[in-house]
N, C-alpha and C positions, 0 to 999 in steps of 0.2 A: 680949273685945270687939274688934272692927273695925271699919273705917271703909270703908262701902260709898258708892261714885262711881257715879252712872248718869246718863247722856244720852240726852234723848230730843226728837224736834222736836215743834215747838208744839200738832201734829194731836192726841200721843199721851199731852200733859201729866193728861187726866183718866182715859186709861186707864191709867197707871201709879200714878198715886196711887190707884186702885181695888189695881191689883196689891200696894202696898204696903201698904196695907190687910188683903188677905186674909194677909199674910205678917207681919200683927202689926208692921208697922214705923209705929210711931205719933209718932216722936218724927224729924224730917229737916228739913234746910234747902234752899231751891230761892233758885237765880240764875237770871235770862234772861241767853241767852247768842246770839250768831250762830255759826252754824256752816259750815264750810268743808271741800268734799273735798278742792278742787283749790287751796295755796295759791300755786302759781306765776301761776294765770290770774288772781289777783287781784293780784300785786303788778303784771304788766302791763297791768291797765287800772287803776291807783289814778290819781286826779289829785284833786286841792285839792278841784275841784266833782263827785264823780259824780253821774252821770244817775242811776243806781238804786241802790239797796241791791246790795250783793255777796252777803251771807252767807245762811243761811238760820234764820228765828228758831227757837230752838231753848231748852233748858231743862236748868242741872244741876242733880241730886239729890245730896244727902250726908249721913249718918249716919253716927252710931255707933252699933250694934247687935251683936248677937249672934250667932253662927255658923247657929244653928237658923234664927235669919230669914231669913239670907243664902241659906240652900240653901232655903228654901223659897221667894224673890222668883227664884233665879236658874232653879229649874226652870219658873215660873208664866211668863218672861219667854221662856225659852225656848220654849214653849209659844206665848206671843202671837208671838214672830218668825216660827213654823213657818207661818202664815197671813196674812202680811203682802202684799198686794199692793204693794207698793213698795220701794224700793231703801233705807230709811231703818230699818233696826233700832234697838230700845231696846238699847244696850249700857250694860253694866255691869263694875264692876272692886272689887275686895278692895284694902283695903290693912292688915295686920296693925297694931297700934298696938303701941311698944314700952314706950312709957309713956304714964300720964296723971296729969293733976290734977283 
């Protein structure tokens, strides 16, 4: 078992949970989250009041799952970034689990 981490913005929240889907990953937890390329431009315009939102709304995914899932979300994802008109890929990351309860 692993614990897979995937980020993705708010556009591609239903297309990933379809991905997830077909990669049998049925069992995950999602946070909304804001997301940031650039984090210097934003500690330069922070003030008490800002005018707008800085970040961009975005969404984690995290499970524990199975290695078989894993390679089959990360080729599927792969897959959806090859066709992306935009600069905003679904990324994703492994992280081995050493223990559980």
């Amino acid at each position: 078992m692993k614990l897979l981490i995937v980020t993705v913005v708010e556009q591609f929240e239903k297309d990933i949970l379809k991905l997830f889907k077909k990669a049998n990953i049925e069992s995950f937890s999602e946070s909304h989250i804001d997301g940031y390329k650039n984090p210097t431009s934003m500690v330069r315009t922070a003030s008490w009041f800002p005018s707008e939102k800085g970040g961009v709304e975005s969404n984690l995914f995290f499970s524990f799952t199975e290695e078989t899932n894993i390679e089959t979300l990360f080729g599927l994802i792969k897959e959806f970034n090859a066709n992306l008109e935009t600069n905003n890929p679904i990324k994703a990351v492994v992280v081995p689990i050493e223990r559980s309860i």
